[in-house]
DOKOL-137850 format. One line per 4 residues: number of its first residue (from 1); their letters; for each residue z, x, y of C-alpha. Coordinates in steps of 0.05 Angstrom, whole numbers, plus 32768, in hexadecimal, padded with zeros to 4 digits. Layout:
BEGIN
NUM> a> Z/X/Y ~ ...
! end
This chain:
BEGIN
1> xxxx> 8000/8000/8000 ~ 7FEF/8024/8048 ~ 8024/8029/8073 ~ 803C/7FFC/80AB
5> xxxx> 8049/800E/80F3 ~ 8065/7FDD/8120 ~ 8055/7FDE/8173 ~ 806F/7FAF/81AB
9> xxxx> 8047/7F9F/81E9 ~ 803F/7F6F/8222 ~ 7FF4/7F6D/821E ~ 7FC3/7F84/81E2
13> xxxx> 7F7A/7F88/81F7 ~ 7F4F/7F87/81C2 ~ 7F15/7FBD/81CC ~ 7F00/7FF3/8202
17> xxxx> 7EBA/7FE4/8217 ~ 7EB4/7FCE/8261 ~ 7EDE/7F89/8266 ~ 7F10/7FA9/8239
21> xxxx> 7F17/7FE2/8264 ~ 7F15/7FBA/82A7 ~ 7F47/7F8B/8286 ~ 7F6F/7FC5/8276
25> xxxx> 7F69/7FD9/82C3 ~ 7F89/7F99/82D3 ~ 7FBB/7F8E/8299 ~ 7FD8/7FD4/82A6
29> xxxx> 7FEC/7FD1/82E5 ~ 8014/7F93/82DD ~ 803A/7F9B/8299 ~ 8036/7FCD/8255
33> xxxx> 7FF2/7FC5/8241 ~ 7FD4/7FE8/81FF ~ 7F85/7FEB/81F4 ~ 7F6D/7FE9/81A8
37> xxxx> 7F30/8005/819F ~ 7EFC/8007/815A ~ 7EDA/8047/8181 ~ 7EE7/807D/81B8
41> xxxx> 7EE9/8055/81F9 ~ 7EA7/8073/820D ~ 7E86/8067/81D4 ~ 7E84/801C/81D9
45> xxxx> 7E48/7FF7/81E5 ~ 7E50/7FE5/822C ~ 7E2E/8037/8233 ~ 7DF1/801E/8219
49> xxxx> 7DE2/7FEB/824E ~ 7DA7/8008/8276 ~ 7D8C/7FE2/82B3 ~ 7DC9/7FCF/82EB
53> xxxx> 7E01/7F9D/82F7 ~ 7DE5/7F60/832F ~ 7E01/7F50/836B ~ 7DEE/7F26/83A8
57> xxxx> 7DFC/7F62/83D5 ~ 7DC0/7F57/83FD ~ 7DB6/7FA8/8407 ~ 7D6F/7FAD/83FF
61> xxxx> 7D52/7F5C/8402 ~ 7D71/7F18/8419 ~ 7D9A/7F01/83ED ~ 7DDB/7ED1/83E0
65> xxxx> 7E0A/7EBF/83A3 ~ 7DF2/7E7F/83A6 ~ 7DA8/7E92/8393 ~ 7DC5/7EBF/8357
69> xxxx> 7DED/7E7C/833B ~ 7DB2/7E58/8340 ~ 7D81/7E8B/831C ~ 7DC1/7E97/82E8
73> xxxx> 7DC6/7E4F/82DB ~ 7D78/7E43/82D6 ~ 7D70/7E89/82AF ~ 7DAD/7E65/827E
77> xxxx> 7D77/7E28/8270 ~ 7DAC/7DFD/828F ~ 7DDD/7E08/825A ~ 7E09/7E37/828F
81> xxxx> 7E54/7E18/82A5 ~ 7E3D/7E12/82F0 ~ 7E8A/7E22/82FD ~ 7E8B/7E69/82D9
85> xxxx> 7E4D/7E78/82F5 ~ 7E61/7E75/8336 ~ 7EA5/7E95/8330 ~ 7E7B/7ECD/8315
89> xxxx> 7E3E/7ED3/8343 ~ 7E71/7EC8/8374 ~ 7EA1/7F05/8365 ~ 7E6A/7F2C/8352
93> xxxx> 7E62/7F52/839A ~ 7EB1/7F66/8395 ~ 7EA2/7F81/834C ~ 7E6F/7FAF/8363
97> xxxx> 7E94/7FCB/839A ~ 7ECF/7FCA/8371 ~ 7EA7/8001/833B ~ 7E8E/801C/837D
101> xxxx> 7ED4/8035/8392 ~ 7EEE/804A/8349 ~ 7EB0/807E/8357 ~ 7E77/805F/8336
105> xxxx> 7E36/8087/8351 ~ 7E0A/804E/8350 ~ 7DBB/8060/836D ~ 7DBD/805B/83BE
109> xxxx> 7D88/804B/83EB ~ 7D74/807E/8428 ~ 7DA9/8063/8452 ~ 7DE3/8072/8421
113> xxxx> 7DED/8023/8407 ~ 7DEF/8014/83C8 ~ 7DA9/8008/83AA ~ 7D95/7FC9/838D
117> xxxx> 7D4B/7FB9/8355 ~ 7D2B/7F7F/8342 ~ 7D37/7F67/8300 ~ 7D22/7F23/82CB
121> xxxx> 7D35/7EE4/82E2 ~ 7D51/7EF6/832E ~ 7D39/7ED1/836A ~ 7D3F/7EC4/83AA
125> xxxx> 7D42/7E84/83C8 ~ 7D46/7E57/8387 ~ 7D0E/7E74/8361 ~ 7CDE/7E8A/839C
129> xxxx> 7CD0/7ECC/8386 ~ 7CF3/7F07/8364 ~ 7D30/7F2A/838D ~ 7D54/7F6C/8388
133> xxxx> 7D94/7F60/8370 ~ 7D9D/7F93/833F ~ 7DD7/7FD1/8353 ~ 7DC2/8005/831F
137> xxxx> 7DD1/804B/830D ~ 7D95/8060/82FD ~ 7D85/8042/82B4 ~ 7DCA/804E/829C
141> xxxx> 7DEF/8028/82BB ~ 7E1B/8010/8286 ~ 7E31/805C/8277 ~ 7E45/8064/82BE
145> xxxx> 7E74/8023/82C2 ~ 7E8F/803D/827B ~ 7EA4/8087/8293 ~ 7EB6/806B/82D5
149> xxxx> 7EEA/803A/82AE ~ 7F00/8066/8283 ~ 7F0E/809D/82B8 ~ 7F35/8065/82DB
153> xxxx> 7F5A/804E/829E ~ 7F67/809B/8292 ~ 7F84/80A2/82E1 ~ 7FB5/8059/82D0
157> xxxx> 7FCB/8070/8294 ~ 7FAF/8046/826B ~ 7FCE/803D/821F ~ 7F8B/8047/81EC
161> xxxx> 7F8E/8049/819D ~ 7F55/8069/8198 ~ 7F34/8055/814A ~ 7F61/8019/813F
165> xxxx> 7F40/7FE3/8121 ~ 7F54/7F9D/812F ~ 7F4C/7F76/80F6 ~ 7F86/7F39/8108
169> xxxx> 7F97/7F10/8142 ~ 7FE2/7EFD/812D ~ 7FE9/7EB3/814B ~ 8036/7E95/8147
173> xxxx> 803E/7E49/815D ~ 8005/7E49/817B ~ 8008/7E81/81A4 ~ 7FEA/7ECB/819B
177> xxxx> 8015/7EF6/8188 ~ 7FF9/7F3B/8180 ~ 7FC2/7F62/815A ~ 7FC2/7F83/810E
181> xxxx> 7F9B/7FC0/8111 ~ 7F7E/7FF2/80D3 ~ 7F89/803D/80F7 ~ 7F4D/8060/80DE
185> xxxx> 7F64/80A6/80E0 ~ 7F9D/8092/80AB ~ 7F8F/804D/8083 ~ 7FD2/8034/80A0
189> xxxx> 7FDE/7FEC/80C4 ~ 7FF7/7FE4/8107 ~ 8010/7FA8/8124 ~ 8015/7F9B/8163
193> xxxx> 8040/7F62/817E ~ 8024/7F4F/81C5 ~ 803A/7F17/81F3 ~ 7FF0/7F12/8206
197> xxxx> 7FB0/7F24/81E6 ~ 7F67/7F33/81FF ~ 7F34/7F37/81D5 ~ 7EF1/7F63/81EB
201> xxxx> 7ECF/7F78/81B4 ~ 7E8A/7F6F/81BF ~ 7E4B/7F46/819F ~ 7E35/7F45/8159
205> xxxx> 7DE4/7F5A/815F ~ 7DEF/7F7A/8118 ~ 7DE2/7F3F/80F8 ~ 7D91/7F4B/8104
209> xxxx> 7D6C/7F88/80E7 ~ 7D46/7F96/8130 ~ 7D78/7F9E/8165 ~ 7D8C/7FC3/819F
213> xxxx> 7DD0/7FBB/818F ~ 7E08/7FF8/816D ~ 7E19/8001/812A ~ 7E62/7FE9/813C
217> xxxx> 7E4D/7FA3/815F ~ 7E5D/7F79/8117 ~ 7E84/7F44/8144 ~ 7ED0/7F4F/812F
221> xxxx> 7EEF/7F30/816C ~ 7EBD/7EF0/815E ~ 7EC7/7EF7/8110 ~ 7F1C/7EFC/8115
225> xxxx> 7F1D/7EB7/8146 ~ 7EEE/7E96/8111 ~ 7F16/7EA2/80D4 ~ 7F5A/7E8E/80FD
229> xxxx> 7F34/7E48/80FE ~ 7F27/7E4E/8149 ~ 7EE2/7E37/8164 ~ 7EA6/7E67/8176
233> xxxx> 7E7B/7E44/81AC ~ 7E2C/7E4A/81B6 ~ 7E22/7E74/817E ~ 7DD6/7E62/8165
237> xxxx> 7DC1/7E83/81B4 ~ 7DA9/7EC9/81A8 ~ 7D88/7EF3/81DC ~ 7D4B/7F1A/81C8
241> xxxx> 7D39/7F51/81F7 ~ 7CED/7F58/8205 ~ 7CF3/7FA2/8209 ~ 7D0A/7FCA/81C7
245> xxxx> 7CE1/7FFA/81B2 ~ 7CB7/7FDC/8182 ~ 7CD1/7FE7/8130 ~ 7D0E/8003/814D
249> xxxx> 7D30/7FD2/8175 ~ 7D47/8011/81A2 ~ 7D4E/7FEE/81ED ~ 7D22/7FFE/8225
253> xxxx> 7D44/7FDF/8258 ~ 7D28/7FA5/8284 ~ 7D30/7FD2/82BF ~ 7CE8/7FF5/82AA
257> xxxx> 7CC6/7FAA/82C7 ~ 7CF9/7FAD/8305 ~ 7CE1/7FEA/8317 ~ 7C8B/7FD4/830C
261> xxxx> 7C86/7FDA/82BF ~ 7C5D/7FA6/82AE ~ 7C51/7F85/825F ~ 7BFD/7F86/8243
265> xxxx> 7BE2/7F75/8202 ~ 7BB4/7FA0/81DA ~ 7B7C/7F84/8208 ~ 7BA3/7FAB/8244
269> xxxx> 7BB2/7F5E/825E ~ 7BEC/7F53/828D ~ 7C04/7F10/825E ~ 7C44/7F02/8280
273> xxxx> 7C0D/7EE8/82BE ~ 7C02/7EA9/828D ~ 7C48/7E9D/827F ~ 7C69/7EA6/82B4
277> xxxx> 7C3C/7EAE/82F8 ~ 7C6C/7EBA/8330 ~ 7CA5/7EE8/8319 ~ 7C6B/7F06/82D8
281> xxxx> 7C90/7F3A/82AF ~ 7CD9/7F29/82D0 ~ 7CDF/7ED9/82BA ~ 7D1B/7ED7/8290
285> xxxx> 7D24/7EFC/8247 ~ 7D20/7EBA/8218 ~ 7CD7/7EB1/8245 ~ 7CB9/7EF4/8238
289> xxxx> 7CDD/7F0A/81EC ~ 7CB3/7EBE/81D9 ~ 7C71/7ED7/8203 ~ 7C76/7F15/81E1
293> xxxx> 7C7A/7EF5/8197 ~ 7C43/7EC9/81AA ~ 7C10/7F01/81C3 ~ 7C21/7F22/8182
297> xxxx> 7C16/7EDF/815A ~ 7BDB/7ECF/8176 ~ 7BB6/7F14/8163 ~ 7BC2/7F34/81AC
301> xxxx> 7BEB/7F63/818E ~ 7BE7/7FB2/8199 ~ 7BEB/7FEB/8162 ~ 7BD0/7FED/811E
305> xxxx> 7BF8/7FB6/8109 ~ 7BF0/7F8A/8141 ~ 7C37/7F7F/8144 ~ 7C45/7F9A/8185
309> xxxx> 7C3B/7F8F/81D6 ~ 7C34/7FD0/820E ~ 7C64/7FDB/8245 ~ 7C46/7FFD/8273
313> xxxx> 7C5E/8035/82A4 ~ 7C1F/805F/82B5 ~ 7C0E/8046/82F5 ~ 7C5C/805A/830F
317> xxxx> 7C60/8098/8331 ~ 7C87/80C8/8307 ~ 7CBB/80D9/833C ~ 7CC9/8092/8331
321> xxxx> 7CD1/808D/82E2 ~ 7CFF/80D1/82E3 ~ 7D2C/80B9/831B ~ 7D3B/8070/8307
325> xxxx> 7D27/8068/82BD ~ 7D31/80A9/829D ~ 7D53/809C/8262 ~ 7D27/8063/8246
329> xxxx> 7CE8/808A/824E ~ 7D0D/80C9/8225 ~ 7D1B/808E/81F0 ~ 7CCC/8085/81EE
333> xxxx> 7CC0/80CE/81E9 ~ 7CFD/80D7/81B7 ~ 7CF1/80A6/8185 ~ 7C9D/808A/8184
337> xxxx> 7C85/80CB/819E ~ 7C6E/80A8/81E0 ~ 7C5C/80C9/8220 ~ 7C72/808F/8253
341> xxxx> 7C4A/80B7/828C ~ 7C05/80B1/8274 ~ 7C0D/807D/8233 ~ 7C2F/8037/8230
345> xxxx> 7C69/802D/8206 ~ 7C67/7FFD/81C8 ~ 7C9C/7FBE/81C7 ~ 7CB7/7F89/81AB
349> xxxx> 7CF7/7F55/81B6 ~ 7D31/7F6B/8192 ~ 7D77/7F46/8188 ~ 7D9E/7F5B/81BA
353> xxxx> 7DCB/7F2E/81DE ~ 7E03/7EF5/81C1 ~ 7E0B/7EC1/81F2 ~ 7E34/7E98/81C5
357> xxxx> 7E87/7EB1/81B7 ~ 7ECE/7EA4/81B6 ~ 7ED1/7E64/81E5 ~ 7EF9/7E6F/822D
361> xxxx> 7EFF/7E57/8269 ~ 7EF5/7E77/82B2 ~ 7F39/7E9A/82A7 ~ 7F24/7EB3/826F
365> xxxx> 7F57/7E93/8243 ~ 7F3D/7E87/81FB ~ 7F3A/7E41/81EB ~ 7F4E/7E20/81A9
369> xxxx> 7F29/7DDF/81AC ~ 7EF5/7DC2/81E1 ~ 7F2A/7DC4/821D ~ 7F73/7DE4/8201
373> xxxx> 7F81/7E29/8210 ~ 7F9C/7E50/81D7 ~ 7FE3/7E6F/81F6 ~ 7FDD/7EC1/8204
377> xxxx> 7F93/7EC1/81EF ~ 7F66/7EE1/821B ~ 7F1B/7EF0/8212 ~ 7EE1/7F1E/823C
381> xxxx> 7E99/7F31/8237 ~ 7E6D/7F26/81FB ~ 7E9E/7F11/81CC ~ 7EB1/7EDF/81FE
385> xxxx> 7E85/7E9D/820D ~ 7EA6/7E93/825A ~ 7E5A/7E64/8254 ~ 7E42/7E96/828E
389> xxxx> 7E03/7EA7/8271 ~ 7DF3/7E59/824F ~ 7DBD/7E65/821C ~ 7D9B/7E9E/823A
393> xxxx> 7DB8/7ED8/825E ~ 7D93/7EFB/8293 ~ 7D8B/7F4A/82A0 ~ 7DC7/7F69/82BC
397> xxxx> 7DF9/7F32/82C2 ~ 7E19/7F4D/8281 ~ 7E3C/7F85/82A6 ~ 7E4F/7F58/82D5
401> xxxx> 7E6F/7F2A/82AA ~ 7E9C/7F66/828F ~ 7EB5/7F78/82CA ~ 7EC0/7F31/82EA
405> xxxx> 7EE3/7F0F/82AF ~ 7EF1/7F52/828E ~ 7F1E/7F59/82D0 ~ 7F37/7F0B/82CF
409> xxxx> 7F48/7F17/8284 ~ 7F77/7F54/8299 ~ 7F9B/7F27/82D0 ~ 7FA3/7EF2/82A7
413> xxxx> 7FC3/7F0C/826A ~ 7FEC/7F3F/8294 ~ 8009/7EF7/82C5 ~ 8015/7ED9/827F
417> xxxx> 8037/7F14/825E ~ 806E/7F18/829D ~ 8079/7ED3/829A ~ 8083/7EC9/8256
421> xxxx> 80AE/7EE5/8217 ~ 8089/7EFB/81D1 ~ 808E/7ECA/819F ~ 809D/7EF5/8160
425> xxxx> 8077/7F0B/8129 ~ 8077/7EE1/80ED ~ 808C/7F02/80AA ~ 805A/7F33/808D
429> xxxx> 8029/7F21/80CB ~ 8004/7F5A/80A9 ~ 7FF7/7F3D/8069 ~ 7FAF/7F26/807B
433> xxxx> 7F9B/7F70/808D ~ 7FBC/7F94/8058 ~ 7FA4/7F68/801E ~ 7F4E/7F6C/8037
437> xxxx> 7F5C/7FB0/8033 ~ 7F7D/7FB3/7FF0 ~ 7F4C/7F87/7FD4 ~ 7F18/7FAC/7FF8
441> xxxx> 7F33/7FF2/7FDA ~ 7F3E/7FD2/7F97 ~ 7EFE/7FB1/7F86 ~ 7ED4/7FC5/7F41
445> xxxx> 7E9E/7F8E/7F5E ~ 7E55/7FA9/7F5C ~ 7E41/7F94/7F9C ~ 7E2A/7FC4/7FCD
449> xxxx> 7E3A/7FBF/801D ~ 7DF4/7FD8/8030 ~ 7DC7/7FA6/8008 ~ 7DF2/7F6E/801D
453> xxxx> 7DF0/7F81/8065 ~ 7DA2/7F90/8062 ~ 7D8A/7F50/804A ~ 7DB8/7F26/8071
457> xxxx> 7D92/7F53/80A9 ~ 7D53/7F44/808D ~ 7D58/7EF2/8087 ~ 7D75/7EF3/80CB
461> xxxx> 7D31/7F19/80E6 ~ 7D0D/7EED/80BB ~ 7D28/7EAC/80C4 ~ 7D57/7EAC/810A
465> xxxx> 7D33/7ED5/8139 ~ 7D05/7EC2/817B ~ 7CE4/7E8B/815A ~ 7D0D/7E56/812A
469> xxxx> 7D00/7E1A/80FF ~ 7D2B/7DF3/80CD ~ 7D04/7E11/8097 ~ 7D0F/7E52/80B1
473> xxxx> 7D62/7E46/80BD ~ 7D66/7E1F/8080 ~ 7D4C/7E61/805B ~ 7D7D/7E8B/8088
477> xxxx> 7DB9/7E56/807B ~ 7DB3/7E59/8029 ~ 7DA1/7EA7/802F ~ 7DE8/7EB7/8057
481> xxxx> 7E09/7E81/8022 ~ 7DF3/7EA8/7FE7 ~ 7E05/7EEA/8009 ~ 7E48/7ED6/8014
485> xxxx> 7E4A/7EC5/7FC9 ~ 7E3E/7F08/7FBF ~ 7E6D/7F28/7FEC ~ 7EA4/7F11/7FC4
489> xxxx> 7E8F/7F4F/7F8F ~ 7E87/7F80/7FC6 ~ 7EA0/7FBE/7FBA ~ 7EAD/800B/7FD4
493> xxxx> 7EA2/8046/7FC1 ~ 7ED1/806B/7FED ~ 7F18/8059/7FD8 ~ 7F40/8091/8011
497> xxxx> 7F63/8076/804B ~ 7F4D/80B3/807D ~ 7F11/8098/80A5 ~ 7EF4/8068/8070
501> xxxx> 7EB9/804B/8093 ~ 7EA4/802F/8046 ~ 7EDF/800A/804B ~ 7ED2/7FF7/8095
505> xxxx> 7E80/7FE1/808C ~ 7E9B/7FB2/804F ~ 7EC9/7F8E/8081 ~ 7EA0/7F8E/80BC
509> xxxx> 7E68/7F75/808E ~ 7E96/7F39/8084 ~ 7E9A/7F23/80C8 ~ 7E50/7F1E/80D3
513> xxxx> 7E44/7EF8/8091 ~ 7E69/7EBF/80B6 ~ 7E52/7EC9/80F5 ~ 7E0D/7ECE/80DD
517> xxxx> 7E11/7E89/80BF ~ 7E42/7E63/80FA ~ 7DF4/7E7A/8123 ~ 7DD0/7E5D/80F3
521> xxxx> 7DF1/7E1E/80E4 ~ 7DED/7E1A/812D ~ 7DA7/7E22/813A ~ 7D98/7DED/8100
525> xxxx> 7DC0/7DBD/8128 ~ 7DA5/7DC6/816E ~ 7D5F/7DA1/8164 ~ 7D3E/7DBC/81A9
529> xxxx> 7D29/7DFA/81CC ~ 7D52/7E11/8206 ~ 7D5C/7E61/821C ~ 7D57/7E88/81E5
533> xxxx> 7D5A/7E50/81AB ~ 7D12/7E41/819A ~ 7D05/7E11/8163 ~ 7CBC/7E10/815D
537> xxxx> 7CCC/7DCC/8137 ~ 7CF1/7DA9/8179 ~ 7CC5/7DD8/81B0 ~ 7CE9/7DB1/81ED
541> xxxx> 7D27/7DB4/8213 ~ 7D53/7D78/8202 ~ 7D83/7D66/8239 ~ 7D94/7D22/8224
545> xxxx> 7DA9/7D39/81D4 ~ 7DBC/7D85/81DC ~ 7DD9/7D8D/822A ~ 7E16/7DA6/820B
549> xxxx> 7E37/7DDB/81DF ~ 7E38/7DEA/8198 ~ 7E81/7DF3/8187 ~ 7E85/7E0A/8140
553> xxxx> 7ECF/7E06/8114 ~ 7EE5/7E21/80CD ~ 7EF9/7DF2/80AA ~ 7F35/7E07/8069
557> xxxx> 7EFA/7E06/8037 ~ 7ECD/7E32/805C ~ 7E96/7DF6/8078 ~ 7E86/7DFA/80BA
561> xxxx> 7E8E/7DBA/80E7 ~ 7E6C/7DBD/8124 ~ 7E83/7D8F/8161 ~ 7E67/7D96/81AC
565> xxxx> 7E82/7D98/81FA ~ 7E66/7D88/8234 ~ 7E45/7DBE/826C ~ 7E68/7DBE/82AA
569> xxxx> 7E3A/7DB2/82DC ~ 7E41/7DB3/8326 ~ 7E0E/7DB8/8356 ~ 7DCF/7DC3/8332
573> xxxx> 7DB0/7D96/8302 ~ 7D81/7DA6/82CC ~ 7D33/7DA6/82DD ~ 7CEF/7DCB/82BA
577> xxx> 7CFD/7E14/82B8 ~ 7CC2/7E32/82DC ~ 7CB2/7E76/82EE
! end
């Protein structure tokens, strides 16, 4: 049996990416904070956004807060809560300047302000034509807001266990309670009582074969509130980015078409003119990943295969490409063998974004059912759905939505945590951890981790990707069932405790086995298209049937029931999403 540890805290936060970290900025200063983390803070995922972090600053264009709720609330397909959208397009200035100050060296302008790009879906005046709203650093921007956290964590003196892996949310009359976490470095079981938890552990893009996202983004945080019996919200909504490099799934970021990059087909066409003919290659994601598929569908595909489109750089001047996208065009060189200067660079949408999650409200409180917040539980960023991004997420405002509710997360908890007393621990409130791993470690089962997790992969490419029928998530649905079947006589090869990632992958493969299946059960529910749903057997938005959200529960025999909530909507109603 590994050995136990026990820890007492006012607040747990639940991963280090960038709302853990600006949680942890927050939480910190108010009351004893700890920060468990899967990975080395900087190696979370946040580092691999590329293009900026959106703001109506109004440095370089017109522009207002009001036009980015709009074009967030359009860009959602309607399915946005108006109310989070605005607390967030709202705060979104402060949160800039707020990096700004910590020491972020975000791209200026010649007169020393902060310098701002176009990017998909971002308008000004309600649609009238594309606005620069984008405050990047360079095309790694998400690396600079994660060192400039961490340094600032570092400075507060932040608590991190670095290589803790949460596996438990312990939840006492209600309440949370604290964490249970597997220590990598050792095999032994830490739990943490808390009077507050956050969670912030990321998306779950490993589900699909092609994607842009880590190794480590297998949805714990998501997986842990769904076998609890808690609801996940919005689940079947995917985003597929237009850009990853095609067979790969590597990301060139979006801020390649904000800077003049523009989308052809192997007849050197300029498609995105058809589909979209005022904002072209910078209408929404869900809009061009679907124009994409199509061009390739229809035969208008580039390469041998035809399975490909061209983004194209070679009319930017190269002082250009090396001072604002340098890293993506490396990528291109690095991995096809592609000379962005002189040859365009195949692509194709790959899964990239979750814009479904633990269910919370504008204070980032976790809730339990459609309205009740769950006492002590706090959630930010992708694992969260906050309903900021609806069904469709546009460029940019995911680092925004670390910092703002990453930050209102932090506040929260902490004003919770000095108000309140712990519960206590039930008895053994590690059983749940210590006996997946035994069983885990124990197993003679002939079932292999890898060929599980690869053809879950595969019928999830196959079956749930950027176009969707019932046929297709029917096939998907009875796939995941069987898979789970087989799961049960998984076993490892590794039996140590130091740094098992055997032990780990088995786990982790766990968590998207259900998650894989709340999406698709979703997706055969919603009969309509809207943001990055498309059933090619319901092609149209349905506003009067499906202007709500999923909200998906566990029931004791493992069945999911699915039940829905109303969008909050304030002051914009839906209409035709044109571009």
């Amino acid at each position: 049996m590994p050995q136990v540890h026990q820890h007492n805290y006012d607040v747990v936060i639940v991963g280090a990416g960038g709302a853990g970290m600006r949680a942890a900025l927050e939480s910190s200063s108010r009351v004893r904070t700890a920060v468990l983390t899967k990975l080395y803070p900087t190696r979370s995922h946040t580092g691999a956004a590329q293009g900026g972090m959106c703001a109506a600053l109004a440095n370089v264009e017109e522009d207002n807060w009001e036009w980015h709720t709009f074009d967030t609330v359009k860009g959602g397909d309607y399915l946005v809560d108006q109310d989070a959208a605005e607390v967030m397009c709202r705060e979104a200035i402060d949160a800039v300047i707020d990096l700004e100050k910590m020491g972020l060296p975000f791209n200026r302008t010649p007169e020393g302000r902060i310098d701002q790009r176009r990017f998909g879906g971002h308008t000004r005046n309600h649609g009238e034509a594309a606005v620069r709203r984008s405050c990047f650093a360079a095309d790694r921007t998400g690396h600079m807001i994660l060192q400039t956290l961490y340094q600032n964590c570092v400075k507060q003196d932040v608590q991190f266990f670095n290589e803790f892996y949460v596996l438990d949310l312990i939840v006492q009359d209600g309440h949370a309670a604290g964490a249970v976490a597997y220590e990598l470095a050792t095999g032994d079981i830490h739990v943490f009582a808390a009077k507050a938890v956050i969670l912030a552990t990321g998306g779950f893009g490993k589900v699909f074969k092609t994607t842009s996202n880590a190794h480590t983004l297998t949805g714990d945080g998501m997986g842990i509130i769904w076998r609890k019996g808690l609801p996940l919200e919005d689940m079947e909504f995917f985003q597929f980015h237009p850009t990853g490099l095609a067979g790969l799934g590597i990301l060139l970021s979006e801020a390649a078409r904000g800077e003049g990059g523009i989308l052809r087909n192997a007849d050197g066409e300029r498609f995105m003119e058809r589909y979209a003919p005022t904002i072209k290659d910078l209408a929404p994601r869900d809009i061009v990943a679907r124009s994409m598929a199509n061009e390739v569908r229809e035969g208008r595909g580039a390469g041998p295969e035809k399975d490909y489109v061209l983004l194209d750089l070679t009319h930017l001047p190269r002082e250009q490409i090396d001072a604002k996208l340098p890293d993506i065009t490396e990528f291109a060189r690095t991995y096809l063998g592609v000379e962005p200067y002189t040859e365009p660079v195949p692509v194709y949408p790959t899964a990239h974004y979750a814009m479904g999650g633990v269910p919370t409200n504008i204070r980032a409180e976790v809730l339990g059912n459609n309205t009740e917040v769950v006492p002590g539980l706090y959630a930010a960023g992708e694992v969260a759905c906050v309903s900021v991004h609806g069904s469709n997420r546009l460029g940019t405002n995911s680092l925004l939505d670390i910092n703002v509710f990453g930050r209102r997360a932090g506040i929260a908890a902490a004003e919770y945590a000095a108000t309140h007393s712990h519960v206590g621990l039930p008895v053994g409130a590690q059983g749940t951890v210590t006996a997946m791993v035994s069983t885990l470690l124990e197993s003679t089962g002939t079932e292999r981790v890898a060929t599980l997790r690869a053809k879950m992969q595969s019928t999830m490419d196959r079956n749930a990707q950027v176009y969707r029928t019932d046929a297709s998530l029917k096939q998907a649905e009875e796939d995941i069932a069987a898979l789970k079947q087989r799961y049960a006589n998984v076993s490892i090869s590794d039996k140590g405790k130091r740094f098992n990632s055997d032990l780990l992958e088995a786990i982790e493969l766990g968590f998207l086995l259900d998650l894989a299946e709340v999406l698709v059960v979703g997706a055969r529910a919603r009969n309509e298209s809207r943001g990055g749903h498309f059933r090619e057997d319901y092609p149209n938005r349905d506003d009067v049937n499906f202007m709500r959200h999923t909200m998906a529960y566990r029931e004791g025999d493992g069945a999911i029931r699915l039940d829905y909530k109303p969008v909050v909507q304030t002051r914009y109603q839906p209409m035709e999403r044109k571009y």
